[in-house]
Every structure is written in C-alpha cells, then in structure tokens.
C-alpha positions in Angstrom: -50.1 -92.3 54.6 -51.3 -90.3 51.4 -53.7 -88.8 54.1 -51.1 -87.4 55.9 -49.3 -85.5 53.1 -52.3 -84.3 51.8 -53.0 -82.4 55.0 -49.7 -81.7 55.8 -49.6 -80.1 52.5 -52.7 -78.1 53.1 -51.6 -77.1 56.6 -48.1 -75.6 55.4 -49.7 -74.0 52.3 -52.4 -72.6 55.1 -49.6 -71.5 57.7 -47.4 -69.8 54.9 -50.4 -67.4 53.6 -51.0 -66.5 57.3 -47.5 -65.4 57.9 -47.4 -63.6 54.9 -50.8 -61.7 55.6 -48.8 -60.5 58.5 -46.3 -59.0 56.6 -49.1 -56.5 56.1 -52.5 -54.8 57.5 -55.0 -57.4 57.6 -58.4 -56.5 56.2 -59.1 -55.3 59.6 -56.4 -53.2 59.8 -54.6 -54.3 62.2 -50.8 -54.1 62.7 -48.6 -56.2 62.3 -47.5 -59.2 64.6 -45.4 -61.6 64.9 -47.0 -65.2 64.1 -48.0 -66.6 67.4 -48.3 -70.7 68.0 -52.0 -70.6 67.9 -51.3 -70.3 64.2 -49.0 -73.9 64.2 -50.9 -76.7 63.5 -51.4 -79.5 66.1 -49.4 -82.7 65.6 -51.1 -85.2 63.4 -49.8 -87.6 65.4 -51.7 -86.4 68.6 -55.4 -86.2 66.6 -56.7 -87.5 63.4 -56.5 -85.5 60.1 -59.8 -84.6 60.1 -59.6 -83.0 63.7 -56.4 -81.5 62.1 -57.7 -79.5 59.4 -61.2 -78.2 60.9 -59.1 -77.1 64.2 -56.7 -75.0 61.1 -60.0 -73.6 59.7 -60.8 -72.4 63.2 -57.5 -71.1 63.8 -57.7 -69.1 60.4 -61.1 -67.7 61.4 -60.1 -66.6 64.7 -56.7 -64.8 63.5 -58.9 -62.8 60.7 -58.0 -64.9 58.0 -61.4 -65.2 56.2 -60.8 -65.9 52.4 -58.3 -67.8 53.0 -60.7 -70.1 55.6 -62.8 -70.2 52.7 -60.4 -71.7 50.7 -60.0 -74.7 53.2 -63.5 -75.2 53.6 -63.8 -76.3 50.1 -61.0 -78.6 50.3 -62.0 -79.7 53.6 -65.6 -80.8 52.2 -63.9 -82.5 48.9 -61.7 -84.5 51.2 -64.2 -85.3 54.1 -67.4 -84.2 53.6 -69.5 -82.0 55.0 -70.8 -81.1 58.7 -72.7 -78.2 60.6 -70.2 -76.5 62.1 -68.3 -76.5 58.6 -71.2 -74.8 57.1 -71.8 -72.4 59.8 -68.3 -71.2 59.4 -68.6 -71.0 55.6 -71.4 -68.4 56.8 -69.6 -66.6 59.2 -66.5 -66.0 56.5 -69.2 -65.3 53.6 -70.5 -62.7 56.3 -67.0 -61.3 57.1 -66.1 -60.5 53.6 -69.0 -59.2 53.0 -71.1 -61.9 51.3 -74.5 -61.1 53.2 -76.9 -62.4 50.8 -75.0 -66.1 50.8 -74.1 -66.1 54.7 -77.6 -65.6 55.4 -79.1 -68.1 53.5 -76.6 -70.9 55.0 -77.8 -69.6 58.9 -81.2 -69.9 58.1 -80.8 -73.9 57.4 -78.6 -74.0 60.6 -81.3 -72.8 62.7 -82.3 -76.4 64.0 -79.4 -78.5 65.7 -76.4 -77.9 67.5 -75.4 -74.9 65.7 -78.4 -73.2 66.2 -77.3 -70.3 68.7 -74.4 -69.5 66.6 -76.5 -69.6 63.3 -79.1 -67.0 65.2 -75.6 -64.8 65.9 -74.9 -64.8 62.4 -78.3 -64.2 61.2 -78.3 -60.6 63.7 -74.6 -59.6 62.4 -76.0 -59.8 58.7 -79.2 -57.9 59.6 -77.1 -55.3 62.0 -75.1 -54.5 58.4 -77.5 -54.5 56.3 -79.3 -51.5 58.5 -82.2 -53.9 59.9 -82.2 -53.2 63.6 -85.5 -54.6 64.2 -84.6 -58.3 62.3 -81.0 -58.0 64.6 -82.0 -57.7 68.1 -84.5 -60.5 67.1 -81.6 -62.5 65.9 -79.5 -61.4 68.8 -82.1 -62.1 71.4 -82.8 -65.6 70.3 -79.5 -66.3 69.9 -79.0 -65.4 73.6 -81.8 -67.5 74.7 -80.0 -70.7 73.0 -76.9 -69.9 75.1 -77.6 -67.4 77.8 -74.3 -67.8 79.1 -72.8 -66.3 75.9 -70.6 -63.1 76.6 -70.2 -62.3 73.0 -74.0 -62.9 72.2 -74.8 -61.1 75.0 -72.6 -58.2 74.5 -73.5 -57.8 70.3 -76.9 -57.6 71.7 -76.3 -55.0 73.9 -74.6 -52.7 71.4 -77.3 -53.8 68.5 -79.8 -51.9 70.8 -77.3 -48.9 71.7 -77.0 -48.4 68.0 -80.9 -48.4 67.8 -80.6 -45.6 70.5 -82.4 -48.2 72.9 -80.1 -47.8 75.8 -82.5 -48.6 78.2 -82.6 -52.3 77.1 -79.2 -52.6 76.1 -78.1 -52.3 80.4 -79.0 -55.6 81.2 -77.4 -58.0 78.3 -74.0 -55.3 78.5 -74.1 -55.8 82.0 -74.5 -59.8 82.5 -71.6 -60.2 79.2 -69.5 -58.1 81.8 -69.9 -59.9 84.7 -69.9 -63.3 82.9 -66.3 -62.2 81.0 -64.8 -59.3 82.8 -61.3 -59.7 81.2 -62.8 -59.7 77.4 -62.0 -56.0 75.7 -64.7 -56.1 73.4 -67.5 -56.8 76.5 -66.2 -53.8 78.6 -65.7 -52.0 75.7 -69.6 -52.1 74.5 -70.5 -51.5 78.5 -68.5 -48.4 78.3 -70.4 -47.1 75.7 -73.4 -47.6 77.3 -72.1 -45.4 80.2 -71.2 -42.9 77.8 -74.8 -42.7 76.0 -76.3 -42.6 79.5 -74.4 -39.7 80.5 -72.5 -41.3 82.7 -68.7 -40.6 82.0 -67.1 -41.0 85.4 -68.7 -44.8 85.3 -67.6 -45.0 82.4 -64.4 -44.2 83.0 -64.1 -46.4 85.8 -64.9 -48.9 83.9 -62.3 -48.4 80.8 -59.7 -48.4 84.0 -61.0 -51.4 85.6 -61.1 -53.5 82.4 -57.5 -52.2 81.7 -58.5 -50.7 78.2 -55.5 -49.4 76.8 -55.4 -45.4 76.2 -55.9 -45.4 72.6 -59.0 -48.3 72.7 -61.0 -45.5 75.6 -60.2 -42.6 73.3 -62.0 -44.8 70.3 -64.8 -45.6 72.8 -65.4 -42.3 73.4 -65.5 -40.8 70.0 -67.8 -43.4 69.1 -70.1 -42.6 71.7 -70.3 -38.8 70.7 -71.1 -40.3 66.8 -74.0 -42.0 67.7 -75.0 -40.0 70.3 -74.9 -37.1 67.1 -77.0 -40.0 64.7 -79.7 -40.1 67.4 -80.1 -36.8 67.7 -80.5 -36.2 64.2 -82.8 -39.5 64.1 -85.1 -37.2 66.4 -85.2 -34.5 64.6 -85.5 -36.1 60.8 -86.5 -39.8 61.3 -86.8 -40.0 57.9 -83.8 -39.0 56.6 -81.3 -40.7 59.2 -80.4 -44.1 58.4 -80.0 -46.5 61.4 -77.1 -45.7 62.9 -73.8 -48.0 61.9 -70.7 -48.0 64.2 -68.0 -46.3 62.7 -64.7 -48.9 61.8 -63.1 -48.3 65.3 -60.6 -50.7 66.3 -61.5 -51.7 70.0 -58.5 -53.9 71.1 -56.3 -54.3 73.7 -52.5 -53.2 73.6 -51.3 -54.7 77.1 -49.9 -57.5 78.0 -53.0 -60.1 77.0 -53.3 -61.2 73.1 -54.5 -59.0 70.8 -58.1 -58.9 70.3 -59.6 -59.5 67.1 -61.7 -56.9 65.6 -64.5 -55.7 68.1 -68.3 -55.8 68.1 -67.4 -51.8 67.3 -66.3 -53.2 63.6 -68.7 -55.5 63.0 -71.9 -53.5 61.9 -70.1 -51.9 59.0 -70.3 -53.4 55.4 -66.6 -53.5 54.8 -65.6 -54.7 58.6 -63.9 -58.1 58.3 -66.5 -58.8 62.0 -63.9 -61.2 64.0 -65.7 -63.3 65.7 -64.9 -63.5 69.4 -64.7 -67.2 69.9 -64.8 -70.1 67.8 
C-alpha cells in the first residue's frame, strides 16, 4: 500500500508540472495545447507500479518534457533500481537539454544489449550537434543496421548526410523511412528536402502535398533548403572557414487533424534544440 501512494504521489506531482508547462512555450517552442490523455497515467490497478512509473517517464519524454523526466529517473532508480532502457533515457534527456558530454558517455556503455540501436541513435544526435558529421553518419548508419526497419533512424540518417551536402547518399535511407512510415511529418519532411537540394521542387512539392504537410511546415522546409543549399556553397568556395552545416531551429510539425508532432529531425542538430525523439 505505501507503494501505491508513493507513486501515485509521484505521478500527480509529474502530471501537474506537465500541465503547467503547457501553460507556456515549451523549450521547443511549441504552442500551447490542451493536455491530452497520453499525459494521464495508466491505472495502477491495471499494471504494477513499476510499469507505472517508467511508462510516466516515457510519456514525459515523448511530450518534450526532458528535465522534468530527469527528475523521475532519479526517483525511479532510488525506488527500483536501475535498467537499460532507464539509462538510455537518462541519455537521451542529458542529450536534449544539452548535456552532450554526459549523454554520450552513458550511450557508449549501452552499446551491447537490447538497447544498442537506440544507444547508436543517440551517439549520431550528440556527434550531429557537436559539428562531427563524419562520427554521426557512423552512428546513424550502425544504428540503422541494428533496426533497419527504423523510420526515424533511417530518416536522421538521411538528413545527417543532406547536412554534410551528401545528397547523393542521403536518397536511399530518406526514401525507405518514407515508404516504411508514410504518415510520419518528420520522414516526409526530411524527403522533401532532399527534393529540394536536388533541384527538384515540383517532386518536392508533390510530396509536401501527398504527406499532407501543413502550409506553414512546406514554407519551413523550403527556407531551410535554400540555408543549406547557401552553407554548401560557401563550404565550396572556403572549406576552411564554413563550419559543417547545422539546421536552423525550424519547427517541422503538423497542424491537421493528426497529433502534434514533436520537434523534428529539423531541430535536433542545433545545441539549444530540445531534439524530441520520435518514438519511445
């Protein structure tokens, strides 16, 4: 019974500082929204506590809510230990808010075991913001090879290379996320910007359309495409002077009828994005 309260306790303190983060911008920016049920906690009488609280954590992850996730994760190990997945989250929130250094040393000791792929993920996001193309579409790549069936690892690959001006090899991973998760903004969002480097704006276009990309989320595509497009050319012209080229923080989401999208693969490779994952 004193189980119970404890989490019970913990979830409604969680709940309450996710409502009132959305009385506000979160770090990503985004507006605000009304809280939606993913944000409730499951029934403790349907599940154990344990199941409880980690299922919170990823709820709190997935909704943007990073220090706060942190927060639990301490509590969650003093009250029940720890586990791989818990550290691999630790990671991804040290990454978010922008705790490279720490983040990457917990995905290196992750890289054996079930949370191996995801550990390889996190390993490219922290190399992608700290300006080491080379060390992320290694990351990226063998993180794609763990779980080639992985939209999201497929599709940050994909854009890794675009922002390393290697279109060429970004096709194929932009391509397979899309047809592997047609309905996920973020995927035809990166494959749209492929188009757009290429040259090819009516595709691109078509695509935007297609994927049902809200007016506002093409318009970000596109001015992102013509700031990169300007980073390479200056790359080409003074190697040595052009730093690797970092997405600007565009916010990539859908406004239709389908839930919001967290912040895109177009956020992530900035230092002060919160970098949303797409899925737990």
């Amino acid at each position: 019974m004193a189980s119970r309260i404890h989490v019970a306790y913990w979830i409604t303190t969680a709940s309450a500082c996710v409502l009132l983060a959305a009385c506000g911008k979160t770090l990503g920016g985004y507006p605000n929204h009304a809280p939606t049920a993913s944000l409730v906690a499951p029934s403790t009488s349907a599940r154990d506590d344990k199941t409880v609280y980690l299922d919170l954590i990823r709820q709190m992850q997935q909704q943007g809510a990073y220090y706060a996730s942190l927060a639990h994760i301490d509590a969650y190990r003093q009250r029940y230990g720890d586990a791989p997945e818990l550290r691999r989250r630790q990671a991804d929130a040290l990454r978010a808010t922008g705790q490279l250094d720490a983040a990457r040393t917990i995905y290196r000791g992750l890289l054996s075991g079930d949370q191996a792929a995801a550990a390889w993920h996190g390993l490219g996001l922290v190399d992608a913001q700290s300006n080491n193309p080379v060390g992320a579409d290694e990351a990226l790549l063998k993180a794609t090879e763990l779980e080639p069936v992985n939209a999201a690892y497929l599709s940050d690959l994909g854009y890794a290379r675009l922002c390393a001006g290697q279109a060429t090899t970004a096709k194929d991973p932009l391509a397979m996320a899309a047809e592997l998760d047609p309905t996920n903004a973020k995927v035809i969002a990166n494959l749209a910007l492929w188009a757009m480097l290429t040259g090819d704006t009516t595709r691109a276009d078509a695509i935007m359309q297609r994927g049902q990309l809200p007016a506002n989320s093409q318009d970000d595509v596109r001015r992102l495409a013509v700031q990169l497009a300007s980073r390479q050319r200056q790359a080409a012209v003074s190697p040595a002077r052009v730093a690797t080229p970092i997405a600007a923080t565009t916010d990539i989401r859908s406004t239709s009828t389908k839930a919001d999208v967290p912040a895109s693969m177009l956020q992530r490779f900035t230092t002060d994005a919160t970098a949303y994952e797409a899925r737990p």
